[in-house]
C-alpha positions, 0 to 999 in steps of 0.5 A, a space after each residue: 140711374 137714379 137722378 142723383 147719379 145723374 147728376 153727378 155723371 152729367 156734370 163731369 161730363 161738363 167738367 170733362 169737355 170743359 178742361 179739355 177745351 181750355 187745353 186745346 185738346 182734340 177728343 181723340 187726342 185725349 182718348 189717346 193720352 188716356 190709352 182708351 179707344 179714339 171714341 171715349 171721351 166723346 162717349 163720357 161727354 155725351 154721357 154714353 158710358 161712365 168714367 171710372 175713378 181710375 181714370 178720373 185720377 189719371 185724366 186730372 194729373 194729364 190736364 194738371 187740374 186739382 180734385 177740388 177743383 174739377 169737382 166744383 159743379 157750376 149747377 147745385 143738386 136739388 133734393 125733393 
């Protein structure tokens, strides 16, 4: 993975664990709003598997949280 998707994957995972909290949300329960197995949103916050867009879209309209939003990465890229 090149360090510019990792980035990008590390910071959603944040954003992920992040919104989750702010919404009381268990991992499991989320993984079960998602209709993935119990473990998911523990693997994609520990950065142990990739979230698809699919279900970036689907996880946004759950958590009621706008693209630009959950986007706005708290850490900036630095390119060599």
């Amino acid at each position: 993975m090149s360090s510019f998707e990792d980035y990008v994957y590390r910071n959603i995972a944040k954003q992920v664990k992040k919104y989750r909290l702010a919404h009381g949300y268990t991992q499991e329960q989320l993984s079960e709003m998602l209709s993935k197995n119990l473990k998911y949103i523990g693997h994609i916050e520990r950065c142990e598997r990739k979230i698809s867009n699919t279900v970036i879209i689907k996880l946004l309209d759950i958590l009621q949280i706008q693209l630009s939003e959950f986007y706005s990465f708290d850490e900036l890229y630095k390119w060599n």
